[in-house]
PyMOL CGO cylinders between C-alpha atoms (Angstrom):
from pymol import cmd
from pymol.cgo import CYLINDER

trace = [
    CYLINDER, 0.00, 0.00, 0.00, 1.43, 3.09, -1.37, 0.3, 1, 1, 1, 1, 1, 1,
    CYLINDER, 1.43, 3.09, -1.37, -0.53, 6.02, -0.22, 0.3, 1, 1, 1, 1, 1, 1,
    CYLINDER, -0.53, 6.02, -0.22, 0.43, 9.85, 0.66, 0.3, 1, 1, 1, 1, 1, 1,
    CYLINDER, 0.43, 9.85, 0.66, -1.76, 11.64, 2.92, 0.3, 1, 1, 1, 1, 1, 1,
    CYLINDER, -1.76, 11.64, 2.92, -0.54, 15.12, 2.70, 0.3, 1, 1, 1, 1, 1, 1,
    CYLINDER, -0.54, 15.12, 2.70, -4.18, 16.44, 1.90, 0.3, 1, 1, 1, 1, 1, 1,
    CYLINDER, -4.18, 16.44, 1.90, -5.50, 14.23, 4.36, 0.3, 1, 1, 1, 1, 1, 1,
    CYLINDER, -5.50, 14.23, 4.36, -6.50, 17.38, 6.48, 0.3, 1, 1, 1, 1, 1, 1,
    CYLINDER, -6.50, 17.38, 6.48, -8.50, 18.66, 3.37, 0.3, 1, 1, 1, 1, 1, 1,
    CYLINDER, -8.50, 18.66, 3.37, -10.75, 15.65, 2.85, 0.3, 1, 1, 1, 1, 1, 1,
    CYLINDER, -10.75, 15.65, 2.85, -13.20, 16.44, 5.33, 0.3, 1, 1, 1, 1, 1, 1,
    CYLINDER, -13.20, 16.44, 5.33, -15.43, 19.62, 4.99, 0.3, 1, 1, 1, 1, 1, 1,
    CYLINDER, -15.43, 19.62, 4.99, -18.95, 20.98, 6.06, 0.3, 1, 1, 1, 1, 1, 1,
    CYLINDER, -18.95, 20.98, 6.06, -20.95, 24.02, 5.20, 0.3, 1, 1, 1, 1, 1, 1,
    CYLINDER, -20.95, 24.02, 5.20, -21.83, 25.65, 8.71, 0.3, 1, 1, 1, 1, 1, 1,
    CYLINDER, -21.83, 25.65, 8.71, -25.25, 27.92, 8.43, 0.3, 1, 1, 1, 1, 1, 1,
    CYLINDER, -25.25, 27.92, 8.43, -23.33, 31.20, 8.34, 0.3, 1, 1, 1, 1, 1, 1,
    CYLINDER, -23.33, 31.20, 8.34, -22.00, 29.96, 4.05, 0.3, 1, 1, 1, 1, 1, 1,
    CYLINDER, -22.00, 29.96, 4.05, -25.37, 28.44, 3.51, 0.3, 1, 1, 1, 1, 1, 1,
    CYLINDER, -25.37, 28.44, 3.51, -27.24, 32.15, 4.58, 0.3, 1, 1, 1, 1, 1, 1,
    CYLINDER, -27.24, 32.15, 4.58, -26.30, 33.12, 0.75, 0.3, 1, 1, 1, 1, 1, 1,
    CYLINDER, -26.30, 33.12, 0.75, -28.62, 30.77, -0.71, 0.3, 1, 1, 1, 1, 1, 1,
    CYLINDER, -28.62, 30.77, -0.71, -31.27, 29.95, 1.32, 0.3, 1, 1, 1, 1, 1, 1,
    CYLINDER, -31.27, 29.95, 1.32, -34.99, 31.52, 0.85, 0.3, 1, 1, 1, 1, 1, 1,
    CYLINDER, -34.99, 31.52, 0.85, -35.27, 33.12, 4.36, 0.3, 1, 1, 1, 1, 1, 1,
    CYLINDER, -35.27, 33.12, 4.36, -31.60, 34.06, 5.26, 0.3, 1, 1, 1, 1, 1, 1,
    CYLINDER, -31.60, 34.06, 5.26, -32.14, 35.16, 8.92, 0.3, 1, 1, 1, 1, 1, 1,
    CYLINDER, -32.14, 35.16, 8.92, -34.00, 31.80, 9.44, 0.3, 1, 1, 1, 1, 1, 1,
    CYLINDER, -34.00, 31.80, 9.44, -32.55, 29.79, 12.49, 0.3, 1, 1, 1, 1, 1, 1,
    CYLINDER, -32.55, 29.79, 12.49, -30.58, 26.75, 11.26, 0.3, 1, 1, 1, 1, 1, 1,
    CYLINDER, -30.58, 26.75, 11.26, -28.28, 23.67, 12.19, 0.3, 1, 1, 1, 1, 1, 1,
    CYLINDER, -28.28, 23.67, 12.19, -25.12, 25.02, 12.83, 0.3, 1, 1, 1, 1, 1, 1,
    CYLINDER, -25.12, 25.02, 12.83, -23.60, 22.61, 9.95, 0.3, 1, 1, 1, 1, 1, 1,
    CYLINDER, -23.60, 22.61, 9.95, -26.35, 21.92, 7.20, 0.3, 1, 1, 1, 1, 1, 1,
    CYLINDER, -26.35, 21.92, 7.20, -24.05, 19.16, 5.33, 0.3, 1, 1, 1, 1, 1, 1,
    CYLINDER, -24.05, 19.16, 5.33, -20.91, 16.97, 6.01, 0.3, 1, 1, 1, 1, 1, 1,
    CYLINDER, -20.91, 16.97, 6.01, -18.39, 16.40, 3.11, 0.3, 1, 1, 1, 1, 1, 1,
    CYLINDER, -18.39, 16.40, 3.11, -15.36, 13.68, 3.10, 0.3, 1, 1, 1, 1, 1, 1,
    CYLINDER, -15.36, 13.68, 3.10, -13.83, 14.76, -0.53, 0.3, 1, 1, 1, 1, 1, 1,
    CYLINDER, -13.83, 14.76, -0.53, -12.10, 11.82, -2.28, 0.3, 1, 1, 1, 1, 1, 1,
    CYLINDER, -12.10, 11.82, -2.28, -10.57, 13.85, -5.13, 0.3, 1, 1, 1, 1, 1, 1,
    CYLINDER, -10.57, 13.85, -5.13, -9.82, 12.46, -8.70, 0.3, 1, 1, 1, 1, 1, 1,
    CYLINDER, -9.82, 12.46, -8.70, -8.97, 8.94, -8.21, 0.3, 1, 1, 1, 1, 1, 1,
    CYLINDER, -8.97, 8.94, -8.21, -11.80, 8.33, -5.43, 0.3, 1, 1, 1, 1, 1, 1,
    CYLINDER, -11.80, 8.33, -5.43, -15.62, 8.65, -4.40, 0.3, 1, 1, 1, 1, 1, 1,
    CYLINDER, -15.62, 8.65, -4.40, -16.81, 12.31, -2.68, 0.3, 1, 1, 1, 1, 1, 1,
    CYLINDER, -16.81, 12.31, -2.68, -19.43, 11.17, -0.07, 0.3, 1, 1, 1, 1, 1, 1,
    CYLINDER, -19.43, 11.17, -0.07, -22.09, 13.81, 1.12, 0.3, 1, 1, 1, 1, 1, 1,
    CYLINDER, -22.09, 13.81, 1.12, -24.21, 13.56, 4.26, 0.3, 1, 1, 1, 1, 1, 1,
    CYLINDER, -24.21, 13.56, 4.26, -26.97, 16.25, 5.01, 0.3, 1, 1, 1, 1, 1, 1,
    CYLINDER, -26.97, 16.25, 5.01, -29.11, 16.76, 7.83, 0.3, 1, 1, 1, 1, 1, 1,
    CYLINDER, -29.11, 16.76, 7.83, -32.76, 16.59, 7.86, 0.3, 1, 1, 1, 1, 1, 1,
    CYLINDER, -32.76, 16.59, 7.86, -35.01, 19.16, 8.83, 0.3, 1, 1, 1, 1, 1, 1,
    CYLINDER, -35.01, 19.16, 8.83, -35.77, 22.84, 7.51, 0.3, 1, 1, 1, 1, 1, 1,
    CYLINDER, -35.77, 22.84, 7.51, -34.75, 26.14, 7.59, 0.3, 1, 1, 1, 1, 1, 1,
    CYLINDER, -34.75, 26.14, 7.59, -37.47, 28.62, 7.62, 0.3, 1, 1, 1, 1, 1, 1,
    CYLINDER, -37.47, 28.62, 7.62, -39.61, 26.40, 6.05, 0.3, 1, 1, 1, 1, 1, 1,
    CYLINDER, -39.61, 26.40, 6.05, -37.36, 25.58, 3.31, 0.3, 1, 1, 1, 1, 1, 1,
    CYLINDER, -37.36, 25.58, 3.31, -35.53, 21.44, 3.19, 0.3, 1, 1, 1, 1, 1, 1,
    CYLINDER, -35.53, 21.44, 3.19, -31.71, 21.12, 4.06, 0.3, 1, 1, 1, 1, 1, 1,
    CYLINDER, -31.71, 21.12, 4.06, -29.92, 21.60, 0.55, 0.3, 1, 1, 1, 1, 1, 1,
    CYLINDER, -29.92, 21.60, 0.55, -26.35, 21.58, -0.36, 0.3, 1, 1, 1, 1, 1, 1,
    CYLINDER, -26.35, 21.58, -0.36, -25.22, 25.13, -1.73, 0.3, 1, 1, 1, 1, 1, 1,
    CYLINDER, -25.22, 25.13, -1.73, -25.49, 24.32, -5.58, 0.3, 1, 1, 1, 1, 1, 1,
    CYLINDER, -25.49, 24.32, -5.58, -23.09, 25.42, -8.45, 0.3, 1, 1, 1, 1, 1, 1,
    CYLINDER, -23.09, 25.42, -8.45, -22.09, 24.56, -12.00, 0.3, 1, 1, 1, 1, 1, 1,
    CYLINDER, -22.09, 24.56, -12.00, -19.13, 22.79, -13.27, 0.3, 1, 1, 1, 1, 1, 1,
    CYLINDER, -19.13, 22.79, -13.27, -16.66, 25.01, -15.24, 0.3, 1, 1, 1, 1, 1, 1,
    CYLINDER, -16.66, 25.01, -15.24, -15.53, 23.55, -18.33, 0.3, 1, 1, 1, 1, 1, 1,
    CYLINDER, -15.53, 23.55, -18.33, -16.46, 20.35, -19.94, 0.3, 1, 1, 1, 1, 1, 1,
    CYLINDER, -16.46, 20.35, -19.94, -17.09, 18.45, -16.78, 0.3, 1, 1, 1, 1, 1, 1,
    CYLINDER, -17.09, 18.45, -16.78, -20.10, 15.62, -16.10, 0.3, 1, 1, 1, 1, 1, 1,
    CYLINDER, -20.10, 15.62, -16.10, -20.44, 14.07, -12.76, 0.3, 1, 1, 1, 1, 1, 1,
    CYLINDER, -20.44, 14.07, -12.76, -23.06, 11.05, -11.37, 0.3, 1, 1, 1, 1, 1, 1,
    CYLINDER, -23.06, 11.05, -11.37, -25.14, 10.86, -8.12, 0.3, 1, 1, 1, 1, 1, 1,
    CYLINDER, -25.14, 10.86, -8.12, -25.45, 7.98, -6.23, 0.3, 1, 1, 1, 1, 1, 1,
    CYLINDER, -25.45, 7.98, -6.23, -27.89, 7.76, -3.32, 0.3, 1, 1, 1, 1, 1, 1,
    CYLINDER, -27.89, 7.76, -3.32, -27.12, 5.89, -0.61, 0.3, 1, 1, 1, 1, 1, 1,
    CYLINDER, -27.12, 5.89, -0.61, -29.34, 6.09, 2.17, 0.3, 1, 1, 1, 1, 1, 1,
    CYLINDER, -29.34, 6.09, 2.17, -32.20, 8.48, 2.99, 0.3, 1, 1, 1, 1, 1, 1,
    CYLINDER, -32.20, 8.48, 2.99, -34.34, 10.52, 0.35, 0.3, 1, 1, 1, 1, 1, 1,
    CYLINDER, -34.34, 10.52, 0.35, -34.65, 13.56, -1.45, 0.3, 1, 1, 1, 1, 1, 1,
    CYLINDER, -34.65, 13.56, -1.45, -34.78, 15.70, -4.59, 0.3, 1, 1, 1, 1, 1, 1,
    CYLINDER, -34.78, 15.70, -4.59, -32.16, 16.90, -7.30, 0.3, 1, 1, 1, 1, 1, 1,
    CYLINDER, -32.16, 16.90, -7.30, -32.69, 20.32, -8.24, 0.3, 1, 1, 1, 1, 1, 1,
    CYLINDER, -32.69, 20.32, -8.24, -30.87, 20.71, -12.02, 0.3, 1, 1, 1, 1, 1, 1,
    CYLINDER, -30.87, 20.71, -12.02, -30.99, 23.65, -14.26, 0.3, 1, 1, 1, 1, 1, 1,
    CYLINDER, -30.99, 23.65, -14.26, -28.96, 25.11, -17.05, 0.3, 1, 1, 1, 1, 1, 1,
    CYLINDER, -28.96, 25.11, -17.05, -29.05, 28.45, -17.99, 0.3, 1, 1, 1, 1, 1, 1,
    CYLINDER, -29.05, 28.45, -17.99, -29.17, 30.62, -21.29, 0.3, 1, 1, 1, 1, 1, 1,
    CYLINDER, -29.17, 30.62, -21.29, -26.35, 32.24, -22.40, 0.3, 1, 1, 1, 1, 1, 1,
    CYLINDER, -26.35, 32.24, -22.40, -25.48, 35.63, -24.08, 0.3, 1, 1, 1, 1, 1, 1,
    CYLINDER, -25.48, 35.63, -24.08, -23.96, 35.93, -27.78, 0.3, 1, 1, 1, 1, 1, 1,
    CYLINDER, -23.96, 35.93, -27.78, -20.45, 35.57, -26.43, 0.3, 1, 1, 1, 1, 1, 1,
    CYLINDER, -20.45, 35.57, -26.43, -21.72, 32.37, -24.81, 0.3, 1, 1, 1, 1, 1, 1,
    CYLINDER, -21.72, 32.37, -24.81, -21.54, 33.20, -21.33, 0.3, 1, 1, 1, 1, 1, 1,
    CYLINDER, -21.54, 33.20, -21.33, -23.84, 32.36, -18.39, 0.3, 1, 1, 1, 1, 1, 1,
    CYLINDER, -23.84, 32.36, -18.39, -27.18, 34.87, -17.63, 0.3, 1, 1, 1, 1, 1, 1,
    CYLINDER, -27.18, 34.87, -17.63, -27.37, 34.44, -13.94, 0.3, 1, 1, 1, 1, 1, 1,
    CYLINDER, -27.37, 34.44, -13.94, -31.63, 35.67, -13.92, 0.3, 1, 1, 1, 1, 1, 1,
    CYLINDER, -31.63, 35.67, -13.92, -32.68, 33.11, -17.21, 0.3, 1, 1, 1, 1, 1, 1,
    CYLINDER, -32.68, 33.11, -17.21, -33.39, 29.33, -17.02, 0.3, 1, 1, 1, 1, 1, 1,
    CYLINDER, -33.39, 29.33, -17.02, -32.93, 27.89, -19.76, 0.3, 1, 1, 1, 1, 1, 1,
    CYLINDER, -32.93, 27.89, -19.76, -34.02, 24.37, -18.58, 0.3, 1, 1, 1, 1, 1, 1,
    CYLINDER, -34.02, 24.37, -18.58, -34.82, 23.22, -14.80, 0.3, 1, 1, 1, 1, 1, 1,
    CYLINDER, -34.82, 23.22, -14.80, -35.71, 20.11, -13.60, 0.3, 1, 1, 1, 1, 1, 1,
    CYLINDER, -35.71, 20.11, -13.60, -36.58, 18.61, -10.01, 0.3, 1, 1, 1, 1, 1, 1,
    CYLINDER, -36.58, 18.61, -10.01, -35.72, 14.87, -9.31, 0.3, 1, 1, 1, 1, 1, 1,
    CYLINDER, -35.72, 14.87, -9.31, -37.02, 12.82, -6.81, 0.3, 1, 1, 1, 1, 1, 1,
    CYLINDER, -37.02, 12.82, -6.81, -34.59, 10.52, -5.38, 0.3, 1, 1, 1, 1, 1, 1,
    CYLINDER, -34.59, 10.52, -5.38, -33.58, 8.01, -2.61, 0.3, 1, 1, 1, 1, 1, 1,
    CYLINDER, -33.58, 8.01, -2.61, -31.84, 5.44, -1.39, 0.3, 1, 1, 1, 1, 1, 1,
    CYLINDER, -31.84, 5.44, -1.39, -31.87, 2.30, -4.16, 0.3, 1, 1, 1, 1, 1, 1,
    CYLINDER, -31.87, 2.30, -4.16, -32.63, 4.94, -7.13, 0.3, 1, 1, 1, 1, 1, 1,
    CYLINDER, -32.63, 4.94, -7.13, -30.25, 4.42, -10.37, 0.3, 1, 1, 1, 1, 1, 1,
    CYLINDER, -30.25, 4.42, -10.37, -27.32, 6.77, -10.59, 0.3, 1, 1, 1, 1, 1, 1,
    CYLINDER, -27.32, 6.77, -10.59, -28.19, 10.23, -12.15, 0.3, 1, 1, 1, 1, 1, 1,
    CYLINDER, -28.19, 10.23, -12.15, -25.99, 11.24, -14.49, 0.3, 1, 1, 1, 1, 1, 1,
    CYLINDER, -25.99, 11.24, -14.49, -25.38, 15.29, -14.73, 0.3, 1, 1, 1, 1, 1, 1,
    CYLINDER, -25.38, 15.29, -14.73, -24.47, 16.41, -17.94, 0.3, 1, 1, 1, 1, 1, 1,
    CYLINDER, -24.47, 16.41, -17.94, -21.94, 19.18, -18.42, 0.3, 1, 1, 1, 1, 1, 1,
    CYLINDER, -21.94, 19.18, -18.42, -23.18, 22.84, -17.75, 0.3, 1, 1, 1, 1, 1, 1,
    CYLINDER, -23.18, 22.84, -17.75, -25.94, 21.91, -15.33, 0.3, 1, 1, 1, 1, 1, 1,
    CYLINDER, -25.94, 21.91, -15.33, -26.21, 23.32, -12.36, 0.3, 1, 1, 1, 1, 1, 1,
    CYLINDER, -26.21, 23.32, -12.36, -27.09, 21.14, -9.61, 0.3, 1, 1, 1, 1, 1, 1,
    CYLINDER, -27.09, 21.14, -9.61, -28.18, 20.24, -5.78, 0.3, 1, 1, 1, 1, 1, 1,
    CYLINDER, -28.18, 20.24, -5.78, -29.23, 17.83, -3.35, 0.3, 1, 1, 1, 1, 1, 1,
    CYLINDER, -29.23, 17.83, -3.35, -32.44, 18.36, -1.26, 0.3, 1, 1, 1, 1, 1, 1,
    CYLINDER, -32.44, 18.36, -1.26, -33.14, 16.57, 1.85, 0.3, 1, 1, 1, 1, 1, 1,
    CYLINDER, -33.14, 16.57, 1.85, -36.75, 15.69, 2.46, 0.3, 1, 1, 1, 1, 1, 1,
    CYLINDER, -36.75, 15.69, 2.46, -36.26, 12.56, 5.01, 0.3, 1, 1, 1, 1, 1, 1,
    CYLINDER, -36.26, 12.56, 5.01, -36.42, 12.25, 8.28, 0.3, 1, 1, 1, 1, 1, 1,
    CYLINDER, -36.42, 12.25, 8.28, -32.71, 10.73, 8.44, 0.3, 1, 1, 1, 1, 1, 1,
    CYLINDER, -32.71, 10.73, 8.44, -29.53, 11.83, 7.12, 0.3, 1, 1, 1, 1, 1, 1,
    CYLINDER, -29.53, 11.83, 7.12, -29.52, 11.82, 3.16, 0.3, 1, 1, 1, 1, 1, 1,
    CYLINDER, -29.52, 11.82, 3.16, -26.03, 10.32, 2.08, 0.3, 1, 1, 1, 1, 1, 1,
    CYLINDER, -26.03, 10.32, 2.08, -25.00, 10.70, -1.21, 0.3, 1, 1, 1, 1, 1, 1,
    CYLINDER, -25.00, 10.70, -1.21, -21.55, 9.73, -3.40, 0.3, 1, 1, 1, 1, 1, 1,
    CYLINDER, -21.55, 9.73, -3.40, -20.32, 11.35, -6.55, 0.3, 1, 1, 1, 1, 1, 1,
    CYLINDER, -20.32, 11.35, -6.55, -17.58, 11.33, -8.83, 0.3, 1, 1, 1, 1, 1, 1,
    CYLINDER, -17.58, 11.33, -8.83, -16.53, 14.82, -8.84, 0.3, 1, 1, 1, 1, 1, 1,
    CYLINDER, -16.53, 14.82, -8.84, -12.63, 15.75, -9.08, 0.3, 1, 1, 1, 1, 1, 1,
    CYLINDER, -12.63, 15.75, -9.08, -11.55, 18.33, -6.23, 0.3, 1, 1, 1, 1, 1, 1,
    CYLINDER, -11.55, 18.33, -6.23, -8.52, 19.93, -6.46, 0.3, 1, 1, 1, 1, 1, 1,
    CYLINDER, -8.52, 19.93, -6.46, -6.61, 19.63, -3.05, 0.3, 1, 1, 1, 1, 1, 1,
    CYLINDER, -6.61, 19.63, -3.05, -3.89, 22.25, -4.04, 0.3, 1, 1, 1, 1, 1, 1,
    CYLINDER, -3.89, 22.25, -4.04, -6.55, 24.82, -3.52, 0.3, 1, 1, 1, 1, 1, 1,
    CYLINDER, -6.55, 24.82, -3.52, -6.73, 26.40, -0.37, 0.3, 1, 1, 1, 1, 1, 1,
    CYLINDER, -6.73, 26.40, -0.37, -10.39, 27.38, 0.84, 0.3, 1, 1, 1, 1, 1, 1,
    CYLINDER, -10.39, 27.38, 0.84, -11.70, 27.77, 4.65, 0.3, 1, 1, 1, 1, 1, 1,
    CYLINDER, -11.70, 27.77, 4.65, -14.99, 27.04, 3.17, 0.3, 1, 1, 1, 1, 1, 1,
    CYLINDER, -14.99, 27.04, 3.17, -13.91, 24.24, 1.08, 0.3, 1, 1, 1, 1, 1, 1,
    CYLINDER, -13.91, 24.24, 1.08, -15.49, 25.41, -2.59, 0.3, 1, 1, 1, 1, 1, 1,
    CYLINDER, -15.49, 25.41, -2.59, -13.25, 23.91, -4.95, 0.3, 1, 1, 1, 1, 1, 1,
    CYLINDER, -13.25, 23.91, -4.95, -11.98, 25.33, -7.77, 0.3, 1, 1, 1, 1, 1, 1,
    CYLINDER, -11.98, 25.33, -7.77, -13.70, 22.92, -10.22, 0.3, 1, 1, 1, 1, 1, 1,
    CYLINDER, -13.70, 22.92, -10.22, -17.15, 24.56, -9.69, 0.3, 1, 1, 1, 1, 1, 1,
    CYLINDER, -17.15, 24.56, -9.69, -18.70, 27.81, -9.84, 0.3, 1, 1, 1, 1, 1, 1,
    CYLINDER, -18.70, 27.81, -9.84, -20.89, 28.93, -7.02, 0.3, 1, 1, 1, 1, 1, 1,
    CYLINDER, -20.89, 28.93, -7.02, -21.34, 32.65, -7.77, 0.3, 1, 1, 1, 1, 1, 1,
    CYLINDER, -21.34, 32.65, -7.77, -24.22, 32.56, -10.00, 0.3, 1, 1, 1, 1, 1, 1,
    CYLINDER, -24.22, 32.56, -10.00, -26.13, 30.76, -7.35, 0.3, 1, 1, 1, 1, 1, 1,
    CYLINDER, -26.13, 30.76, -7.35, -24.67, 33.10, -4.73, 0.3, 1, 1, 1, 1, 1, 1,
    CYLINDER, -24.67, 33.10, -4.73, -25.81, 36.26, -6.92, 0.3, 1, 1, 1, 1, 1, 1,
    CYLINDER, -25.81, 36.26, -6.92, -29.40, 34.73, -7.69, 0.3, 1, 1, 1, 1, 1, 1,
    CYLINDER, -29.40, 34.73, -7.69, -29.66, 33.42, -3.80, 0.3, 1, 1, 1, 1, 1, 1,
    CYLINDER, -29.66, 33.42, -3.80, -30.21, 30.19, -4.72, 0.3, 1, 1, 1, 1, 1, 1,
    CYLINDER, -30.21, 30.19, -4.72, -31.72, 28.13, -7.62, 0.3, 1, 1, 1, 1, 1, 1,
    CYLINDER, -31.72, 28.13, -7.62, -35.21, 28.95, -9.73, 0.3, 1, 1, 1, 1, 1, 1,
    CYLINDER, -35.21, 28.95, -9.73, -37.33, 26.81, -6.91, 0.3, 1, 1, 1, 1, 1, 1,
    CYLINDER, -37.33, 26.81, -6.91, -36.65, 26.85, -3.65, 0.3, 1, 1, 1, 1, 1, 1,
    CYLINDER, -36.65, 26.85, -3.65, -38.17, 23.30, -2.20, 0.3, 1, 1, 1, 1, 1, 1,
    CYLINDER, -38.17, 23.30, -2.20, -40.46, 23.99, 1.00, 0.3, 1, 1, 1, 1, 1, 1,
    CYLINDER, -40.46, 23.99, 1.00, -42.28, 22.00, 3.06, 0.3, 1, 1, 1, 1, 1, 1,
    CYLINDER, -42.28, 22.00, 3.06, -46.23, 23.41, 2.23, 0.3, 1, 1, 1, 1, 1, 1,
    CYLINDER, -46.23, 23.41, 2.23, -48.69, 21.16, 3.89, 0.3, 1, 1, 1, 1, 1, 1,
    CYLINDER, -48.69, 21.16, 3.89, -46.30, 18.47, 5.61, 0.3, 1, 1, 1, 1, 1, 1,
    CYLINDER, -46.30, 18.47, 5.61, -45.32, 17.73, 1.95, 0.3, 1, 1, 1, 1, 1, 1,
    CYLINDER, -45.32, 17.73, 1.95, -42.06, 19.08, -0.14, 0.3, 1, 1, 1, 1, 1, 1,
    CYLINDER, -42.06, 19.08, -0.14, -43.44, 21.51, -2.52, 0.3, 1, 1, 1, 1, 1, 1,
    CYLINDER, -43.44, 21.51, -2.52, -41.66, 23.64, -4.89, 0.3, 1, 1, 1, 1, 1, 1,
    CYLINDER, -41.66, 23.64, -4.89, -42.05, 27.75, -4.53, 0.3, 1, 1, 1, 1, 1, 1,
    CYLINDER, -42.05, 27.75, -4.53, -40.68, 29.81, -7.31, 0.3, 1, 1, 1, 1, 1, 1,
    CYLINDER, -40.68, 29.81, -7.31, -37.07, 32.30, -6.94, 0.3, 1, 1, 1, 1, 1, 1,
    CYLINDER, -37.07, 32.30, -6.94, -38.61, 35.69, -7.69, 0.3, 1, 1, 1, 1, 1, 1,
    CYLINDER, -38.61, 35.69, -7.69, -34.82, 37.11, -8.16, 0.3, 1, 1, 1, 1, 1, 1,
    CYLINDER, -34.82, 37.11, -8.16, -34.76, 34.74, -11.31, 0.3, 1, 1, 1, 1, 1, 1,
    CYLINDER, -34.76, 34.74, -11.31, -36.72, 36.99, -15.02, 0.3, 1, 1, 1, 1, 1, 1,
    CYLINDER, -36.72, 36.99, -15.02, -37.56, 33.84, -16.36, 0.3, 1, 1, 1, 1, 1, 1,
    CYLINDER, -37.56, 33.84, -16.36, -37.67, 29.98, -16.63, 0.3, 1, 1, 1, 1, 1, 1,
    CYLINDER, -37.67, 29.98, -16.63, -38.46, 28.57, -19.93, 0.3, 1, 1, 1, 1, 1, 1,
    CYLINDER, -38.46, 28.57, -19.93, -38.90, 24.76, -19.45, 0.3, 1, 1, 1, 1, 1, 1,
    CYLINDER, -38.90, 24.76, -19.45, -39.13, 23.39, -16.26, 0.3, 1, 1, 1, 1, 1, 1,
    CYLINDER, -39.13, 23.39, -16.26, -39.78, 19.61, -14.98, 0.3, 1, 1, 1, 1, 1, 1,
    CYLINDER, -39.78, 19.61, -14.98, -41.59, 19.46, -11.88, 0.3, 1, 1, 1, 1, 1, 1,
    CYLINDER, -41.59, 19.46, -11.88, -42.02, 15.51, -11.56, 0.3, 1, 1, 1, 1, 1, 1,
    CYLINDER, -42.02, 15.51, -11.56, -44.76, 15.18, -8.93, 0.3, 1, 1, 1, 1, 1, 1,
    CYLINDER, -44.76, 15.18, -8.93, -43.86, 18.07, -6.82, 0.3, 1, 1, 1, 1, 1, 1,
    CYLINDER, -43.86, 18.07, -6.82, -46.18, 20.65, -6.42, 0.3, 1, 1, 1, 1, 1, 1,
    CYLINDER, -46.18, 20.65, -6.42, -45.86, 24.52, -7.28, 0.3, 1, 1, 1, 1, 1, 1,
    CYLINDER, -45.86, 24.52, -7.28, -46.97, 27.23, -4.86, 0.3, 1, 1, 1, 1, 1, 1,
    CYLINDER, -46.97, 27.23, -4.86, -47.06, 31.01, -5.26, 0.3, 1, 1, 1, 1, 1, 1,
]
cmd.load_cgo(trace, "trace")
């Protein structure tokens, strides 16, 4: 066995409630002091993700979101637990970048423990909603570059400022009637095709 374990330090992370305040739909909501527990594997191994259950001001524990830069797919697996992917892409200007405010497509995926891997195409943006009463454990196959030094572990292979700037995705996913339901991000001008599975929409 041949292993080095000079980033050993960096594969464990979490996103305490003051990082996850950016995104969320009520940001002076009381929360978990960690919403989600990450042990990062890198390129050559799994990235596992573990999330509380509960809500925060009404809205289900989520991980922070982002899109890939470059070129870069990734699959779920779900482990234990339940919950809901949250994917969208958005449009893009003549010069072909990103407009923060227009979906392009969006798409909500319910998801659990036993489900088939969910593949994530390129240019997606993507996260994980918990709406069990257990921890929701995910694994993905993400690279995460180690050499990068972050105290709130974003690595470099992702973008998060577009879902910073927007304060989260097109839907936020709430719980409206004891059920998850999903209630529209008025920051966002406009969503042109959406997928909504079986989840409701609320004003």
């Amino acid at each position: 066995m041949n292993e080095r374990f000079q980033h050993v330090d960096q594969h464990f992370a979490l996103r305490p409630n003051s990082k996850m305040q950016e995104v969320l739909m009520d940001p002076q909501a009381e929360g978990p002091a960690n919403h989600y527990y990450m042990i990062r594997g890198g390129k050559d191994q799994t990235n596992i993700t573990v999330l509380e259950p509960g809500t925060v001001g009404g809205e289900y524990i989520k991980t922070y979101g982002h899109y890939h830069i470059g070129q870069l797919d990734e699959t779920y697996k779900f482990l234990s637990g339940e919950g809901v992917v949250l994917l969208q892409k958005l449009a893009s200007d003549e010069k072909g970048n990103m407009i923060p405010d227009m979906v392009e497509e969006f798409k909500a995926i319910e998801v659990g423990a036993g489900h088939e891997p969910l593949f994530i195409p390129a240019s997606y943006g993507h996260l994980i909603i918990n709406t069990g009463s257990t921890y929701f454990t995910t694994a993905d196959d993400s690279p995460v570059d180690f050499e990068e030094r972050d105290p709130v572990s974003l690595p470099g292979h992702a973008n998060y400022e577009l879902v910073q700037r927007m304060r989260g995705f097109a839907f936020y996913l709430v719980e409206h009637e004891g059920k998850p339901a999903l209630k529209i991000n008025v920051m966002y001008k406009d969503v042109r095709n959406a997928e909504f599975g079986n989840l409701p929409v609320i004003s």
